[in-house]
N, C-alpha and C positions, 0 to 999 in steps of 0.2 A: 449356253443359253440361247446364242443366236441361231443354231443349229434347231433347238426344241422349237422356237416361234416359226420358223421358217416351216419345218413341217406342219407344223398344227394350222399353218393358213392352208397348207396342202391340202391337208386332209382336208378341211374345209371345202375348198373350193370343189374339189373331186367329189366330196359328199352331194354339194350344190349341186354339179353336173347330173349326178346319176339320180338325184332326186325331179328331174324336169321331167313332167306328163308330157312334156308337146313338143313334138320331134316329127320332122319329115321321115318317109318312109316309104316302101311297094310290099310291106306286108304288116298287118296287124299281129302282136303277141301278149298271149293272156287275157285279162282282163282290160286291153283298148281294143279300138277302132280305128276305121279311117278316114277322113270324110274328104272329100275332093269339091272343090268350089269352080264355080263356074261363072265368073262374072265380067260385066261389061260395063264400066272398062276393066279390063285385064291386070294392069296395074293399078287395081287398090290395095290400099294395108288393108291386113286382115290383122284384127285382134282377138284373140280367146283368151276370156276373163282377165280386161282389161291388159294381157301384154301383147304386143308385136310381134307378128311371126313371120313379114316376111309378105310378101306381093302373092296377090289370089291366083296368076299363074302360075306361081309357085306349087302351087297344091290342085293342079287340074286331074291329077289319075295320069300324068305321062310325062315322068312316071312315077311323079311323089306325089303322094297323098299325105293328109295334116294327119297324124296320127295322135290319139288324144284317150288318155283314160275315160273309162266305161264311167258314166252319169251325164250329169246335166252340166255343160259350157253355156258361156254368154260368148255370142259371134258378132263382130263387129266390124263391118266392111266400110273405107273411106278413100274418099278422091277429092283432090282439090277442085272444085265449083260443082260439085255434086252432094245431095242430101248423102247423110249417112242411114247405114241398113245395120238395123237391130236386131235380133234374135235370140233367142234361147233353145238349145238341140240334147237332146237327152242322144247321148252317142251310148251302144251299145256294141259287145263284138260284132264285124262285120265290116262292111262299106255302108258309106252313106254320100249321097250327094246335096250340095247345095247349091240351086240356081236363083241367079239376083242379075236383074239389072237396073243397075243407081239411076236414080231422076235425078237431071239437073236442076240446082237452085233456081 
C-alpha cells in the first residue's frame, strides 16, 4: 500500500512538471514562444500570470529566453523601491522582446 501512495505522488509530481508552460529556454517548440526582457534594474522579479520565474536577467536572449505557450500572459516586473510594471503580451511562435525601465517610487 505504501509502495502504491508513494508512486501516485510520483506520478503526480512528474505530471506537474511536464505540465508547466514557463520554462527558460534558447529555442521555442510548437505552439510557444520566446520573449526576452530587458530591464533596468536587471534584477527584478518577473512574474507571468501571477507566478515567479526568476530575475529579468534571467531571460535577456543570452542565452535564455522566458519561454511561454502561444496566447495572452500577464507580465509583471518588481524591485524593491520601485513602481511595479504591468502588462498583458499575446506571445505567439517566435521571439518577442520586452523593454522596461521601472520608475522609482
Amino acid at each position: 500500500m505504501r509502495n502504491i501512495l508513494l508512486f501516485s505522488l510520483l506520478a503526480i509530481a512528474l505530471f506537474s512538471v511536464s505540465c508547466n508552460t514557463i520554462r527558460s529556454s534558447e529555442t521555442g517548440v510548437g505552439n510557444q514562444g520566446l520573449l526576452a526582457i530587458f530591464c533596468e534594474p536587471d534584477d527584478a522579479n518577473v512574474y507571468v500570470d501571477d507566478v515567479l520565474q526568476g530575475k529579468a536577467k534571467q531571460f535577456d536572449g543570452r542565452p535564455a529566453y522566458l519561454e511561454l505557450t502561444s496566447g495572452s500572459h500577464k507580465i509583471r516586473l518588481e524591485a524593491p523601491g520601485y513602481q511595479p510594471y504591468r502588462t498583458e503580451l499575446y506571445i505567439s511562435e517566435g521571439k518577442e522582446e520586452l523593454k522596461v525601465t521601472l520608475r522609482k517610487k
